[in-house]
N, C-alpha and C positions, 0 to 999 in steps of 0.2 A: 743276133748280131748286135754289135754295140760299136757307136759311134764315138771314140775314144778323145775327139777332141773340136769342140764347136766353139760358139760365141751368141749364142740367141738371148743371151743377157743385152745387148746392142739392141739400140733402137729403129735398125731394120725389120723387127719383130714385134715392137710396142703395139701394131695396129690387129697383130692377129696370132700371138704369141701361143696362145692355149691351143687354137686348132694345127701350129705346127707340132705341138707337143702330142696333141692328142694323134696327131700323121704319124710321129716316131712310137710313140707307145702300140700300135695296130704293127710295124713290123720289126720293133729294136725292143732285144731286155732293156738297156739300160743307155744312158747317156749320159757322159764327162763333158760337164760345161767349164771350160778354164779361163779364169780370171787373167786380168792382163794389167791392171791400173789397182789401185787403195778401193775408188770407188766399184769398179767393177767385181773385183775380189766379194763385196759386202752382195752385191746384187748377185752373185752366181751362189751364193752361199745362201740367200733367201731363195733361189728359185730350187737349193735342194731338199728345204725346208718343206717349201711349197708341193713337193712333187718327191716327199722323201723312199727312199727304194727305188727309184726309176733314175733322176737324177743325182747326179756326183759333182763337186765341187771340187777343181784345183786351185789356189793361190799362186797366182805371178806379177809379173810385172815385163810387160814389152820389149824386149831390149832398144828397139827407138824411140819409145819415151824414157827409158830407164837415165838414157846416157842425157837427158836434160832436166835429170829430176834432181832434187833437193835432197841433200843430208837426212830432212826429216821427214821426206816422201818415203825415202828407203827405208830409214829405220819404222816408221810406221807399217811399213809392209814386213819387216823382219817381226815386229809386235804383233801383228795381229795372224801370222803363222801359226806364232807362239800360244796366242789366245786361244786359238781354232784348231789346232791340231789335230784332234778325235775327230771333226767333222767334213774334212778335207781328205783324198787318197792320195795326193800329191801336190808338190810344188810346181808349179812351170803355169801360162810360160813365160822363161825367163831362157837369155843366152846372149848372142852375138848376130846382129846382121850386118853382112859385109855387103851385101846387094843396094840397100839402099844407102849404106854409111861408107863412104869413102876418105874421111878424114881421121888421120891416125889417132889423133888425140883422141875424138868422139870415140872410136875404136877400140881405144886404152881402157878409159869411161866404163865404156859396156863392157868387157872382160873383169874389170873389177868389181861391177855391181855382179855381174855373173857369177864371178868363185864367193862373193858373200852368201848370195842363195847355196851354192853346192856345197858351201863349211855348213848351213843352216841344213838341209838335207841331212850330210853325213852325219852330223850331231843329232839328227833329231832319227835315222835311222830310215826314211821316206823316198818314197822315186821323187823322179826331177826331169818333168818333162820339159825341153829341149826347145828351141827356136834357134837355130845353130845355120842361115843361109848362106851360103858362098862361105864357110867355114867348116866346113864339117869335119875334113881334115885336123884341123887346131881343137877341136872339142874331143875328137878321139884321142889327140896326145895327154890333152889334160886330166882324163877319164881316172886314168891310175893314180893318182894323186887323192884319189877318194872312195878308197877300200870298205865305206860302210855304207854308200847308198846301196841300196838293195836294187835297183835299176834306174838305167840311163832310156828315156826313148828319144831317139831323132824324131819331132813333129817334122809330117808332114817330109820324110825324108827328098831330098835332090839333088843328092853326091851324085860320086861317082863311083861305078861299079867295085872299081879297087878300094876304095872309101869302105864301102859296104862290105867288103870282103872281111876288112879288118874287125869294122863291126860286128862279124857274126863269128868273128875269134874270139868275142870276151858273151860270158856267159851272161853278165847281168845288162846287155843292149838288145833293144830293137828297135826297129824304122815303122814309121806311121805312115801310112798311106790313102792318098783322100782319093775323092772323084775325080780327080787331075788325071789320074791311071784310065779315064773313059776317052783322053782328046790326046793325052801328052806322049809320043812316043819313045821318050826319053824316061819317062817313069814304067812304060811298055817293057820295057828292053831290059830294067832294074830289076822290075817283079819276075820278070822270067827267069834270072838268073840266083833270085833271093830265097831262100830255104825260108817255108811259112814259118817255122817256129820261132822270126824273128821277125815277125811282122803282126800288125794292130791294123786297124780300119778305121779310117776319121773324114769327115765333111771340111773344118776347119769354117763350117755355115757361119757369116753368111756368104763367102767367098768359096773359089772355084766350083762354080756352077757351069753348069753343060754350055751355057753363051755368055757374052759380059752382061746382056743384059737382065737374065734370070739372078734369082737371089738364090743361093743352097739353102740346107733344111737338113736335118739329120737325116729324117727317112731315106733322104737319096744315095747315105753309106752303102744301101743294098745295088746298087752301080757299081759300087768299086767291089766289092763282095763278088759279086757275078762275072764282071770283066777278069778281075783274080784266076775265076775258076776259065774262064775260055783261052787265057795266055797261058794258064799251064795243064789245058786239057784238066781238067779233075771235077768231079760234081762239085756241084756248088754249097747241098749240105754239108762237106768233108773241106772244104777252103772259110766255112762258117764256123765249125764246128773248132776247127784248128784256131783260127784268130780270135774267136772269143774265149777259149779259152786263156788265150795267151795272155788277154785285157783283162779278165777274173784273177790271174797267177799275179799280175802285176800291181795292179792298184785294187785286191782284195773287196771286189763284186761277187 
């Protein structure tokens, strides 16, 4: 199993970071820690140093911090892609939230830092993992406009079924799916209807945990993993077997 998209670079982990890692490594190959900030970016990239073959590094930047960052936030996070690239399996995350961000302009903002990254992607020939909420629609249409990323994934997907339909029309998308699939009936109802071959497995640690007051953790990917295989009836080796592979095809584990 591999947990395609965390955050244990965050200081919800400083007090006990090793023994979560050493919890993931007892039931997961491998884990994608994706950066979010310049700083964060440098910390997910040390902790694959730190932990090189187990974890993976992505390069992004928030989409709500993105839309109040600086000319030279951005271009430093465009720099240090550039610098990093061999050690990094993708971009993201980066995209559009429309959940928290209600003002068009800010809205404008994030769309534009967004297609920087996806010309940065296409140029550089790399996935581009996605933070696309209450949007998901708008990032589908924009998709086609960029014939050389090699894959789009929706983190953490939660369209809507017709949404997803579209998405599993285009050969180089999939949707990520965290532990939210253990409480949320609404992602219940998605996976049931979603062909595995377009689906990944992710914590999004140290958020959506089984209550608000628990903190997530990688290891807990193996919940959504198991929940997967009882919503569509099927062993639970054969719904592992399938989404990890799909996490190896895509960012090359």
């Amino acid at each position: 199993m591999i947990d395609t998209h965390c955050h244990i670079d965050f200081k919800d982990f400083d007090s006990d970071r090793e023994d979560v890692i050493k919890r993931a490594k007892e039931k997961l190959d491998h884990v994608i820690v994706s950066g979010y900030s310049n700083d964060s970016n440098m910390d997910v990239l040390q902790l694959s140093k730190d932990y090189e073959g187990f974890i993976y590094p992505t390069f992004g930047f928030h989409p709500v911090s993105s839309q109040n960052a600086t000319e030279s936030d951005i271009k430093t996070a465009h720099e240090n892609i550039d610098k990093y690239l061999d050690d990094i399996v993708a971009i993201g995350e980066v995209g559009m939230d429309y959940f928290y961000v209600t003002d068009k302009a800010l809205r404008e903002r994030q769309q534009e830092i967004f297609r920087g990254f996806l010309e940065l992607a296409n140029e550089y020939k790399v996935p581009i993992v996605m933070h696309v909420r209450d949007c998901e629609k708008k990032a589908v249409n924009i998709i086609p406009e960029y014939e050389d990323i090699p894959y789009f994934v929706f983190h953490c997907y939660g369209g809507s079924l017709k949404t997803a339909k579209k998405i599993m029309n285009m050969d180089n998308c999939v949707m990520s799916f965290s532990t939210m699939l253990c409480y949320s009936k609404h992602h219940q109802d998605l996976i049931e209807k979603i062909d595995l071959d377009y689906v990944l497995t992710e914590t999004d640690s140290p958020y959506l945990a089984m209550t608000k007051e628990e903190r997530n953790e990688p290891a807990n990917v193996v919940n959504a993993v198991h929940k997967i295989a009882e919503i569509k009836n099927m062993d639970v080796a054969a719904v592992d077997e399938i989404t990890t592979s799909n996490a190896r095809k895509i960012f090359k584990i």
